[in-house]
C-alpha positions in Angstrom: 0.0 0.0 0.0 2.8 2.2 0.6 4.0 1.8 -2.9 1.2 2.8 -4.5 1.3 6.0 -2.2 4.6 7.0 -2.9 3.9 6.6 -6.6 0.7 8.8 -5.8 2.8 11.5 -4.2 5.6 11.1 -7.2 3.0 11.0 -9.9 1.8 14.5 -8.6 4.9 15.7 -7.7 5.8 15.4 -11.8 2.5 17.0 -12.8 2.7 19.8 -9.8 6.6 20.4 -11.8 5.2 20.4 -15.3 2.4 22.0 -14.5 3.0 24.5 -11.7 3.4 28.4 -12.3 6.4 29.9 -10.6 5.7 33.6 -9.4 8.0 36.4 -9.9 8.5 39.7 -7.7 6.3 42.0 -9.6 6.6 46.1 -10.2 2.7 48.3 -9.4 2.5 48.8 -13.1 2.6 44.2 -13.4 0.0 44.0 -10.9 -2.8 44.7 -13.5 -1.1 42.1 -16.0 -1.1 39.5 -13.0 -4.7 39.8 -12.3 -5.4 39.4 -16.1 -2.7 36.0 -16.3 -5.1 35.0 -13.0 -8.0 35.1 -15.1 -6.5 33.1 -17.7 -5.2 30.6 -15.4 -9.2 29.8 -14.6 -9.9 28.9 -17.6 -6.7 27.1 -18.7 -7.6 25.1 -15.5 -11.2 24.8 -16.3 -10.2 23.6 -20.1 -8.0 21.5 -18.6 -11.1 20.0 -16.8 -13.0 19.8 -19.4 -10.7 18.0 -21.1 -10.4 15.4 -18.6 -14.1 15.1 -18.4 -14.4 15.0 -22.1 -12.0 11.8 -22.4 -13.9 10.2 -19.6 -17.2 10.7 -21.2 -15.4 8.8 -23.8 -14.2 5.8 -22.5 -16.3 5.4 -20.0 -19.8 5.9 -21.9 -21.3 8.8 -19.1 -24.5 9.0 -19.2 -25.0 13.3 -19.5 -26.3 13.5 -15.9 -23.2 11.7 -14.9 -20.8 13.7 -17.5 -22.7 17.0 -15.8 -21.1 15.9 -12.2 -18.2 14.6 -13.4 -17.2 17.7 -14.9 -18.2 19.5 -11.8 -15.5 17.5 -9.5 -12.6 17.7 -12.1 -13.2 21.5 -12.0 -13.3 21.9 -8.1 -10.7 19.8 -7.5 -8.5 21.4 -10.3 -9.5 24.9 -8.9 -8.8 23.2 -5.0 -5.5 22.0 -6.1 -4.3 25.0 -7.7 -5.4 27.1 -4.8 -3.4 24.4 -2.4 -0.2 25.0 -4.6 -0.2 28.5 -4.0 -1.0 28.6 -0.6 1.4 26.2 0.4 4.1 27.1 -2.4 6.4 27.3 0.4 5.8 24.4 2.4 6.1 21.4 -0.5 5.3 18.5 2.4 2.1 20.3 3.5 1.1 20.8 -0.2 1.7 17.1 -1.1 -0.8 16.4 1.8 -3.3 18.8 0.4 -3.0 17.3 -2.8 -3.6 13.7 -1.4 -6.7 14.3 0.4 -8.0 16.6 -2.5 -7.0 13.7 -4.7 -8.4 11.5 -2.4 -11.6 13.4 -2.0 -11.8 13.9 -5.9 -11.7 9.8 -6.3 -14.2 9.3 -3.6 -17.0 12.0 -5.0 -16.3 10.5 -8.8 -16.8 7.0 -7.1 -20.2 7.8 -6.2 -21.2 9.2 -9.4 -19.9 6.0 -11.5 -21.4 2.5 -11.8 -19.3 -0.2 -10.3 -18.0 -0.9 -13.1 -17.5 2.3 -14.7 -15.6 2.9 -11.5 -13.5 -0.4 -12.0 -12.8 0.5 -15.5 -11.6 4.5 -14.5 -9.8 2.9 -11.6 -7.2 0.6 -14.5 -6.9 3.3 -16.7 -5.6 6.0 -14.2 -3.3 3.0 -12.9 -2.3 2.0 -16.5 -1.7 6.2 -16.7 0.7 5.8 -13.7 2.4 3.5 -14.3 1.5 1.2 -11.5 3.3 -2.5 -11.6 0.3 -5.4 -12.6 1.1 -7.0 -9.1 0.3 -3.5 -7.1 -2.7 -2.4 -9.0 -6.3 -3.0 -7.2 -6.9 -6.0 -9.5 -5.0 -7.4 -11.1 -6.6 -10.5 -12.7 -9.3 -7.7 -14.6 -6.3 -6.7 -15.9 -5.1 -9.7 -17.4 -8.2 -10.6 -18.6 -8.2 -7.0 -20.5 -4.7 -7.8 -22.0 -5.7 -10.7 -23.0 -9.3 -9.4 -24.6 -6.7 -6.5 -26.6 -4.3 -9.1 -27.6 -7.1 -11.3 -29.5 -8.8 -8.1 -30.9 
């Protein structure tokens, strides 16, 4: 179990480094400028969102009512991690555990919104995404069952 925790904290440590904003000491006349670069950020972040919504929609077949919540976490959560990062921009343990129980939050809210097996089928996707080992993911034998389903298609 730790295992897959660490990965969890590495995995979001990446996307926090690739997709983090680094903020500068700013002159009066950049303030403006920052406020508009805010706004931006809000919609990058709900884009971003929506994309991820989008491509669940997709493989998951969401019915609208369930693409209409979905969309509704993955834009809180973004909006809740992104707040976290700032806030705790100088504390990078305290923001890892923000980002966990916001990440943990966000799996348990989508949880409730998916079928069983809609929920089984996000759950092997995100850990094919990570990268997590067959023997560690939170079953395995679906998984070899749907390797062995793509390898006969």
């Amino acid at each position: 179990m730790t295992k897959i925790t660490d990965m969890k904290r590495i995995a979001l440590a990446i996307f926090l480094a690739l997709g983090g904003t680094v903020t500068y000491a700013q002159a009066p006349s950049a303030i403006k400028q920052s406020a508009k670069e805010a706004q931006v950020d809000e919609k990058a972040l709900e884009q971003r969102a929506d994309a991820i919504t989008a491509s669940m929609v997709s493989h998951l077949r969401l019915s609208p009512e369930q693409a209409q919540e979905i969309k509704g976490i993955n834009r809180s959560s973004m909006k809740f991690m992104e707040e976290a990062k700032l806030k705790y921009k100088d504390n990078p343990r305290k923001m890892v555990q923000q980002l966990d129980v916001i990440s943990e939050t966000r799996l348990s809210k989508i949880k409730d919104v998916l079928t069983p097996q809609q929920f089984q089928q996000y759950q092997n996707r995100r850990e094919d995404k990570m990268g997590v080992p067959n023997e560690a993911q939170t079953n395995p034998e679906a998984n070899q069952q749907r390797q062995l389903f793509q390898e006969s298609y």
